[in-house]
N, C-alpha and C positions, 0 to 999 in steps of 0.2 A: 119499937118501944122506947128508945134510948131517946130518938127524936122529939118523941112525945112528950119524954121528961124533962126534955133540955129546952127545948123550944114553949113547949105547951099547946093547946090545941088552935088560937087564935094564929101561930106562926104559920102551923102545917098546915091549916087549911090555905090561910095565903096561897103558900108553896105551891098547893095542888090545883088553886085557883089558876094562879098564872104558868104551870105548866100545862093546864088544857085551853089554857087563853093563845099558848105560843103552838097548841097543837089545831088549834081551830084555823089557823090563820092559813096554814097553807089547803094549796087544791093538789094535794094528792087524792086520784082519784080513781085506786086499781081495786078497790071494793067493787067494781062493775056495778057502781051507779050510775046513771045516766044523767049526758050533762042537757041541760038545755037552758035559752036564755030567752026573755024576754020581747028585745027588741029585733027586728032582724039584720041589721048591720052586726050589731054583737051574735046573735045565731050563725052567722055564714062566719064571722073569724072565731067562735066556738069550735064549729065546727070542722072547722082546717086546722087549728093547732093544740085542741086539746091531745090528740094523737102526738103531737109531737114534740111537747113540752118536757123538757127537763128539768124543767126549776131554776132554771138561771137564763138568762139573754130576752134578746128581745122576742123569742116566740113566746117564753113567760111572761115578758112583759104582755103580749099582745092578749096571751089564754085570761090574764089577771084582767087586762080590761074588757074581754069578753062578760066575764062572772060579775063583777060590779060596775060598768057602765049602763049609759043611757044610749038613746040612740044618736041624741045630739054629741056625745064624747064619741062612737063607736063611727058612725057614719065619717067623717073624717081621716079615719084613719085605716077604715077597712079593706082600701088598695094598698096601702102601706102593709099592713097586715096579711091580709091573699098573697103576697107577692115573698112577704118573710118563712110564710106557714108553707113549702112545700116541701114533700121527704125528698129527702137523696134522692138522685141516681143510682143506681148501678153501677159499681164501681169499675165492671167489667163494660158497660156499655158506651166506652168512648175506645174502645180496643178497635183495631183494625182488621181489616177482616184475614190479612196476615200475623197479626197477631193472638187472633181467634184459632185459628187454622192450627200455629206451633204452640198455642197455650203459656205466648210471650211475647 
């Protein structure tokens, strides 16, 4: 209410505008919607890095140009991308098989 008095209602909506303009903008996307895209260079790097996306580097970069590219931007880059979009190893799977054995 305080807001309302001090601002008026032309400010707070502003406010509210560009707080759901800066919540639109990212692809958080753990609502378990499904993603899919358009062209299929951007489907196949869809598909490898939205799993792996955290919001920041280049596998963000590569989900972001999954979601808004064409296929002429996507197609380019899609080896570039296949190759950034893979999970981890196992961290245990370069162990030796002595070191598997003593648990060291």
């Amino acid at each position: 209410m305080i807001l309302f008095r001090s601002f008026g209602a032309p400010v707070l909506a502003s406010m509210l505008g560009a707080a759901c303009a800066i919540s639109a903008c990212s692809h958080d996307h753990d609502d378990g919607e499904t993603h899919t895209a358009s062209y299929p260079s951007c489907s196949a790097i869809l598909e490898a890095c939205h799993p792996l996306d955290e919001g920041t580097g280049p596998i963000h970069d590569c989900h972001d140009l999954s979601h808004d590219g064409t296929e002429e931007m996507c197609a380019p880059r899609k080896a570039e991308c296949l190759t950034v979009c893979v999970p981890k190893a196992d961290a245990g799977a370069d162990a030796t098989p002595r070191d598997a054995a003593s648990g060291g």
